[in-house]
C-alpha positions in Angstrom: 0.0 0.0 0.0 2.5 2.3 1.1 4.6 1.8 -2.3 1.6 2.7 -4.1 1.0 5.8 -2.3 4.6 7.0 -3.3 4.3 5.8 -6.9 1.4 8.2 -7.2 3.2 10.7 -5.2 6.3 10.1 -7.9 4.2 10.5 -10.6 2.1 13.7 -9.5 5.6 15.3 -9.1 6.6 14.4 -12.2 3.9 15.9 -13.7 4.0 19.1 -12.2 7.9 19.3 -13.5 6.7 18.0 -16.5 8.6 14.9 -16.6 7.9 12.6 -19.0 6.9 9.2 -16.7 9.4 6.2 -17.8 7.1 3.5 -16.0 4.5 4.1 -18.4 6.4 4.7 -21.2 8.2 1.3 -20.6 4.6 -0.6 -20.7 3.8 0.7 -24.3 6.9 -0.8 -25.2 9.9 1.6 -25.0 12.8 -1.3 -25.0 15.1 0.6 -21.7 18.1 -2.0 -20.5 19.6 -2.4 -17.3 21.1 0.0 -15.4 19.8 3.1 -17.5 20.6 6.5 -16.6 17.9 8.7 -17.0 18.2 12.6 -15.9 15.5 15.5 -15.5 13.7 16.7 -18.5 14.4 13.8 -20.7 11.7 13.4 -23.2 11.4 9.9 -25.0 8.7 10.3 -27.8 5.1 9.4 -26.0 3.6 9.0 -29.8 5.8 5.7 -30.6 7.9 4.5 -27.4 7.6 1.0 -28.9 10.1 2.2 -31.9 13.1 3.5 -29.1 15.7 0.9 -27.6 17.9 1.9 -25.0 20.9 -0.6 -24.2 22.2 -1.5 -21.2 24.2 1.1 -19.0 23.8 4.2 -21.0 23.3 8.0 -19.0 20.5 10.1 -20.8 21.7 12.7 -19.6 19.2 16.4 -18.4 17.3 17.4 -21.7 17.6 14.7 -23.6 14.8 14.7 -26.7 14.5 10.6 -28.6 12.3 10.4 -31.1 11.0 8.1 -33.5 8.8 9.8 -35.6 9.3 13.0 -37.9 6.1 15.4 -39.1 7.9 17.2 -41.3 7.2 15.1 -43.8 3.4 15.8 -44.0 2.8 18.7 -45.8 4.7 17.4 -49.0 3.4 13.5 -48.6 0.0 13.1 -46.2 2.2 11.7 -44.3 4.3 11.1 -40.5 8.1 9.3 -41.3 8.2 6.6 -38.2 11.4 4.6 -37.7 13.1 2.6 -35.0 15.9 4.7 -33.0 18.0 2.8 -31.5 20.8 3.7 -28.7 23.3 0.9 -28.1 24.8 -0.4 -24.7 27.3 1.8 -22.7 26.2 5.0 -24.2 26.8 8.4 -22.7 24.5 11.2 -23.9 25.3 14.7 -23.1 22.6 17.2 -21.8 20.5 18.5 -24.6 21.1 16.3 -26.7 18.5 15.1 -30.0 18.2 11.7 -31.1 16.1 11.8 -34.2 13.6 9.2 -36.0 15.6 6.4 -37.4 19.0 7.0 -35.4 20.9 4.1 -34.7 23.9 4.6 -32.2 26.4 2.1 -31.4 27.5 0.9 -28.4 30.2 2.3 -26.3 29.3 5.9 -27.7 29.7 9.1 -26.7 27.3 11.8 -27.6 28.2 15.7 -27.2 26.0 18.2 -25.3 23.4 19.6 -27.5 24.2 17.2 -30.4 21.8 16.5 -32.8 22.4 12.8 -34.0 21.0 11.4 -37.4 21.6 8.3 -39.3 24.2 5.4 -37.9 26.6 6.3 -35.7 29.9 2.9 -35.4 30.6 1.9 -32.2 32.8 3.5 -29.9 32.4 6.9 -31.7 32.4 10.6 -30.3 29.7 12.5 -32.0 29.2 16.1 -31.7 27.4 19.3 -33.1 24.4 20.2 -35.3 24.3 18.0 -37.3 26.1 15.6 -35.5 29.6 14.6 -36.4 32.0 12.3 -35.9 35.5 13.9 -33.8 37.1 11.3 -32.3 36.9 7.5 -31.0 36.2 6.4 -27.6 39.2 4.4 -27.0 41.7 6.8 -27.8 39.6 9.4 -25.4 39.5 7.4 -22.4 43.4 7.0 -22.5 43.8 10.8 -22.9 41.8 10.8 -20.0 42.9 8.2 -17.7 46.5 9.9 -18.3 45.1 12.9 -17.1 43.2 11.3 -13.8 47.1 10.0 -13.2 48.2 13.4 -13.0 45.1 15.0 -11.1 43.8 16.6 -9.4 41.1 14.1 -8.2 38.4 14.1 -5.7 36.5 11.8 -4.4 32.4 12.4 -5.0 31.5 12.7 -1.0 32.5 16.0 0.7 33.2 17.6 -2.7 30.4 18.2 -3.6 26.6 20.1 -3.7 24.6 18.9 -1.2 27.2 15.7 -0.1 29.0 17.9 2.4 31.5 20.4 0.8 33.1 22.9 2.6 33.6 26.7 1.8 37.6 25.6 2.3 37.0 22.6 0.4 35.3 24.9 -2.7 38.2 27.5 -3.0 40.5 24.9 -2.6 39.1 23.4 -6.0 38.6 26.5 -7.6 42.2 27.1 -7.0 43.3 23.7 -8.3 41.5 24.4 -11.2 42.7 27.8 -12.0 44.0 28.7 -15.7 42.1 26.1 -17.7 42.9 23.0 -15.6 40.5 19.8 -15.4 40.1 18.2 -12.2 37.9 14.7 -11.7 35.5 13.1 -9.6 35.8 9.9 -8.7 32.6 7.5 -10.0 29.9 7.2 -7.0 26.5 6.5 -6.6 24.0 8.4 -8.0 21.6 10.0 -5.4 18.0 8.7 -5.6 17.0 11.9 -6.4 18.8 12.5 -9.4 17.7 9.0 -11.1 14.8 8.5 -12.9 12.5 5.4 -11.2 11.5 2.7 -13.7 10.2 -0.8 -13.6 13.0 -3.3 -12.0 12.5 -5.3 -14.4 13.9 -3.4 -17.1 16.2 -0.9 -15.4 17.7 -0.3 -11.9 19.4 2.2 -10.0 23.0 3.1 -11.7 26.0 3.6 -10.2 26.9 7.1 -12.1 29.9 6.9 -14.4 32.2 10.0 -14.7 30.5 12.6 -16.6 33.3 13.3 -19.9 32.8 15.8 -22.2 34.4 15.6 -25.8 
């Protein structure tokens, strides 16, 4: 009873934020793997969620828009374009991102902030800008990066943070580290409950959030 009462409660909020609601999205059919991501604002297309897959481990990140159909097409042909969109497994997509009708993007992906992807999109690519294009390749960016965590700085997620107990000492001492250009990291922790989107355990669960790169 109690887990009903704060599934309405869930829902009722998200409607007031105008959140898109993922449990009901999921029962018409939108194909969401394990361990999903999914941040505020993201819109999945209501009219078709049957046509959008969403592999396993990806981050949706805030202001993502999926879709799977197209109307542009009607006033030339009478007609909608509907096509599958698919997002592979291990994807990151950045905030504001738009997936459109008929995109199919690999797995181990990265997708730029505000991207706007089309078309296929080969494994372990980096994809960014309007229209989407292809920069660089994932492997080659996680070493650049991983060199860089082995030269720091790096904090841990708790007590550097928002809300999980930074300091004011602890805040300039990272805007001092950081000074000039300079890219700190944040060690990989759980995501707050807050910050994750609830969906049915059978098709998702609650993430552990991976580091949040940006081509």
């Amino acid at each position: 009873m109690q887990a009903t009462v704060e599934a309405g409660k869930r829902r009722a909020g998200q409607r007031l934020r105008g959140e898109v609601n993922v449990d009901r999205l999921v029962a018409e059919g939108l194909r969401l793997g394990q361990r999903v991501y999914i941040g505020r604002g993201v819109v999945f297309d209501t009219g078709h969620p049957w046509l959008i897959d969403v592999g396993d481990d990806c981050v949706i990140t805030a202001g993502t828009i999926v879709l799977a159909h197209d109307a542009s097409t009607r006033s030339s042909t009478g007609c909608t374009r509907i096509a599958r969109t698919t997002i592979g497994k291990r994807v990151f997509v950045g905030a504001g991102a738009v997936i459109l009708a008929g995109a199919r993007i690999g797995d181990d992906c990265i997708v730029g902030a505000l991207t706007v992807v089309r078309g296929e999109i080969p494994p372990g690519s980096i994809v960014v800008g309007n229209p989407g294009s292809i920069v660089a390749d994932v492997a080659s960016f996680g070493e650049r990066h991983r060199q860089a965590v082995a030269r720091g700085p790096v904090w841990p997620h708790s007590g550097w943070m928002s809300g999980l107990g930074i300091t004011e000492a602890r805040k300039l001492e990272q805007r001092d580290a950081l000074a000039g250009g300079v890219s700190g990291y944040l060690r990989a922790a759980a995501a707050r409950p807050e910050e994750v989107e609830p969906v049915d355990s059978e098709h998702a669960s609650a993430p552990t959030t991976p580091p949040r790169p940006g081509p």
